[in-house]
N, C-alpha and C positions, 0 to 999 in steps of 0.2 A: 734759571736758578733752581736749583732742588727742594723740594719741599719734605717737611718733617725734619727731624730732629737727625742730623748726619753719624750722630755717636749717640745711640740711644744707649739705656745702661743698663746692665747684663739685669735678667731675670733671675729672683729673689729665689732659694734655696732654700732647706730645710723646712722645720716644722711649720705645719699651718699651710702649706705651698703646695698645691698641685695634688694626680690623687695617690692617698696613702696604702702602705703594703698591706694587698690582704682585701683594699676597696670591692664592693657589694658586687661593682658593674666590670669587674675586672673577668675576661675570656681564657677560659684555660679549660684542659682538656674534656674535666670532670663535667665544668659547666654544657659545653658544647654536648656532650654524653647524655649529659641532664634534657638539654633542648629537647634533642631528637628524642630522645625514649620518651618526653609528653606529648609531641604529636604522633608517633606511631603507633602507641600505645593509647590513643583519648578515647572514650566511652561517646560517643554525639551524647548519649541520653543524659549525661554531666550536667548539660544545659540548660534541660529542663527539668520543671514542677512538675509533677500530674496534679490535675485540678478535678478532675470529673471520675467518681471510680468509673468501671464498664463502657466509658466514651473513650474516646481515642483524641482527647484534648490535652494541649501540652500549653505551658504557659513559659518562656523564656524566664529563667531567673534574672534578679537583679546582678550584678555585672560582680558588686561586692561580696554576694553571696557565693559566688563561685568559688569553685579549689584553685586555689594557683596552679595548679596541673594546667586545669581546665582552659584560666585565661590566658596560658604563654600561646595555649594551641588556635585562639583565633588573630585572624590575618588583620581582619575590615569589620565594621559595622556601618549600617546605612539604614535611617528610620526614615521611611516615606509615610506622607500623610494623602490617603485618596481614597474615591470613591470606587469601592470593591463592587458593588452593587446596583446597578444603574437605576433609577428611578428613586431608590429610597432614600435619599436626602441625608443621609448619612456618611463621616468622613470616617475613616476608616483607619488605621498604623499598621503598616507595614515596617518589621522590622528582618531584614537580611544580616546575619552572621557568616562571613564566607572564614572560613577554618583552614589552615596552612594546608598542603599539598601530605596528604596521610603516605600515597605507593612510592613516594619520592625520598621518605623522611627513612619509611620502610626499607627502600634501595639504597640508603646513604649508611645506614645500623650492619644491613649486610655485606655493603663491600668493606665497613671496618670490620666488621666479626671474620669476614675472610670464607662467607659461604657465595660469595659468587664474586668473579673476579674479572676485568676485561682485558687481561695479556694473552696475547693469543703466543704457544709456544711452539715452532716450528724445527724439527730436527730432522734435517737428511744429507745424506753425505754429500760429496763436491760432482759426482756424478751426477746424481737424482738430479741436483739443482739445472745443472747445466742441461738435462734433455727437457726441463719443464723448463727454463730458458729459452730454449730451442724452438719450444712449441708454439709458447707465445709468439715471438719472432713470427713464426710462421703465420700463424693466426692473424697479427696483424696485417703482414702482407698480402694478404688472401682480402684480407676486410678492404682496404686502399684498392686492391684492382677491381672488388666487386660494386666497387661509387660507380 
């Protein structure tokens, strides 16, 4: 015997239903544009504070505090709690921020901008074709006798 309802009834339409034109988390070109030019375009130093003038300490801002630029561009976060230093009895936070693929976001901006492209365009007459035809041929048969 079947289970659930054999004739279930048609889902509800109009206002109030499902999402609306125009919705926040709606994918369209502009958005997708938007993505990639905040990860190819991110500062790392977005991320941080300077805490210390003349040292070279950086303190991770709070997550809120960030520019939305900032936080579309990280992938992961991962806070480990350990001992950095062995002996001294001290726990330590390790916090790892891994940030989207920057050369990748880069390559995806360029082959829509149209500065680099991967069609390769091959033009030679019915001759050319058939003696570099020909050759190969050859080629291989040479390869097969010399096993």
């Amino acid at each position: 015997m079947p289970r659930g309802n054999p004739n279930p009834p048609p889902l509800p339409h109009g206002p109030g239903h499902g999402r609306t034109p125009g919705a926040k988390n709606k994918l369209t070109r502009e958005r997708v544009e938007t993505e990639l030019r905040r990860i190819a375009l991110l500062d790392p130093d977005t991320l941080f504070d300077r805490t210390a003038k003349g040292k070279r300490t950086f303190t991770l801002k709070e997550i809120s505090a960030m520019a939305p630029d900032t936080r579309a561009c990280i992938a992961s976060i991962k806070v480990r709690t350990e001992n950095l230093a062995a002996g001294d009895g001290q726990q330590d936070t390790t916090i790892e921020v891994k940030l989207w693929d920057k050369m990748h976001a880069i390559e995806l901006c360029m082959k829509y901008l149209k500065m680099i492209d991967n069609k390769l365009t091959l033009e030679l007459s019915v001759d050319e074709g058939a003696k570099l035809l020909m050759a190969a041929r050859q080629r291989l048969v040479a390869a097969k006798e010399g096993k």
